[in-house]
C-alpha positions as CSV (number, residue, x, y, z in Angstrom):
1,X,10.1,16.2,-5.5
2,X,8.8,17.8,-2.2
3,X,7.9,15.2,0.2
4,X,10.2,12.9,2.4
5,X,8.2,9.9,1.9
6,X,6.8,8.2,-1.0
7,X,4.1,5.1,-0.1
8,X,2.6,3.3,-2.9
9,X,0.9,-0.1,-2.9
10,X,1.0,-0.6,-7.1
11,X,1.2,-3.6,-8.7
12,X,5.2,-4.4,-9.4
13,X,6.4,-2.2,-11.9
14,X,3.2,0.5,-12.0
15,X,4.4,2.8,-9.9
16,X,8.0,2.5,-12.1
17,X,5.6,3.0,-15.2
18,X,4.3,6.2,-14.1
19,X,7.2,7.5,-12.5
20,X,6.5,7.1,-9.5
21,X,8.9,4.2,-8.4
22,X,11.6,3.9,-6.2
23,X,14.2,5.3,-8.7
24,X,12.9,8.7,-7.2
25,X,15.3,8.2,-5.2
26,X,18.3,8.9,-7.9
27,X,16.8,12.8,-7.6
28,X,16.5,12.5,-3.7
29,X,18.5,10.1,-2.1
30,X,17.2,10.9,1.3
31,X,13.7,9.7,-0.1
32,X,11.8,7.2,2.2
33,X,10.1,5.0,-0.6
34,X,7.4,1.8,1.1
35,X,5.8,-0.4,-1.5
36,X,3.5,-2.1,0.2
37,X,2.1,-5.2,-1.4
38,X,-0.3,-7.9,-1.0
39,X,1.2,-10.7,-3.2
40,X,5.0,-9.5,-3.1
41,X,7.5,-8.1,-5.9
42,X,7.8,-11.9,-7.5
43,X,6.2,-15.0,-7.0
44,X,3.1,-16.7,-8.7
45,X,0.6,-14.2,-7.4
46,X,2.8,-11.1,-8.2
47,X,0.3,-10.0,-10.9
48,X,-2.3,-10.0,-8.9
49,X,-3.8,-6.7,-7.3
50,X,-4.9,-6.6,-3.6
51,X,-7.7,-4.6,-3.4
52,X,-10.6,-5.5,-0.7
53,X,-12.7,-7.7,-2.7
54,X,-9.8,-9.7,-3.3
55,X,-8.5,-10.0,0.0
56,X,-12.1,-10.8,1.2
57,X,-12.4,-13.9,-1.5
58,X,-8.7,-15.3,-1.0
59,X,-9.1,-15.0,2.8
60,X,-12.4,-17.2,2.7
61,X,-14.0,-14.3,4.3
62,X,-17.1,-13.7,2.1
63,X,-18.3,-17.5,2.7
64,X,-18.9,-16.4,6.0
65,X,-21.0,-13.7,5.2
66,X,-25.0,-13.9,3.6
67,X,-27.5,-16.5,4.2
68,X,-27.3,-19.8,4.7
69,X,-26.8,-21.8,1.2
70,X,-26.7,-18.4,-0.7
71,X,-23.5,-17.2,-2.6
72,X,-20.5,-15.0,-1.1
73,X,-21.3,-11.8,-0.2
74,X,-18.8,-8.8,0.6
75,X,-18.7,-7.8,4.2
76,X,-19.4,-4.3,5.0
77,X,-16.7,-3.1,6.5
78,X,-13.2,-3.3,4.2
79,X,-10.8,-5.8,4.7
80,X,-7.9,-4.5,6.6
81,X,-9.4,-1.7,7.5
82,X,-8.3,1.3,5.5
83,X,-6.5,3.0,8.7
84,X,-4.5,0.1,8.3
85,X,-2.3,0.7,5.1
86,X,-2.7,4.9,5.5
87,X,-0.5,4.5,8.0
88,X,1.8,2.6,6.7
89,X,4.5,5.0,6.8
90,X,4.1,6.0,10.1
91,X,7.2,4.2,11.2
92,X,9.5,5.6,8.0
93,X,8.2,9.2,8.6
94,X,8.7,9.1,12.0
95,X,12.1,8.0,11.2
96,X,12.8,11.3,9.8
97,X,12.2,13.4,12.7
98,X,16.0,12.8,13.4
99,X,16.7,16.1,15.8
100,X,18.9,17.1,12.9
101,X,15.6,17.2,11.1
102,X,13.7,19.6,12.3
103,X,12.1,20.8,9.1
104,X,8.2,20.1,8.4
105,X,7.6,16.5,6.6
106,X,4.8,15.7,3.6
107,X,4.3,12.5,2.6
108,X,2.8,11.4,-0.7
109,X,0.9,8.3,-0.8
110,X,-0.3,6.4,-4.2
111,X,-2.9,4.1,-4.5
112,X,-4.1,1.0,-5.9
113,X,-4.1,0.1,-9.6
């Protein structure tokens, strides 16, 4: 593995499934590994994926949206705004540039499934 950080936002056990989980971290222990999630590891809604659309629905968001009396529409813009999660691992990375780190930093991000 060549990167210091590993951000993923799979549904739980995906990212495990395609080897791309947080045992990466037996191979490289220094690994930073984020799963970011929009229904949690357990719970009722763990199943669930949290792409846009859903978010938009759940939130009550698309009511708001389209004429008056008409069905749900998607807004335009996503929902949180893309920046939002792609930098996610700001924090972790920057975490890395101990100054007994000085070496150059690639992070590797997965996406939704």
């Amino acid at each position: 593995l060549q990167c210091d950080v590993v951000v993923e936002n799979f549904r739980p056990g995906v990212a495990s499934r395609l080897g791309l989980g947080p045992e990466l971290r037996d191979d490289k222990p220094s690994l930073i590994y984020a799963s970011i999630s929009g229904f949690g590891q357990t719970g009722p809604d763990a199943h669930l994926p949290a792409y846009d659309l859903v978010a938009q629905a759940m939130s009550g968001l698309m009511a708001a949206t389209g004429e008056a009396g008409g069905k749900p529409l998607k807004v335009g813009e996503s929902f949180p705004p893309p920046h939002r999660s792609a930098t996610q691992w700001r924090g972790p990375w920057l975490g890395r540039q101990h100054p007994s780190n000085r070496e150059r930093s690639t992070v590797c991000h997965g996406s939704s499934a």
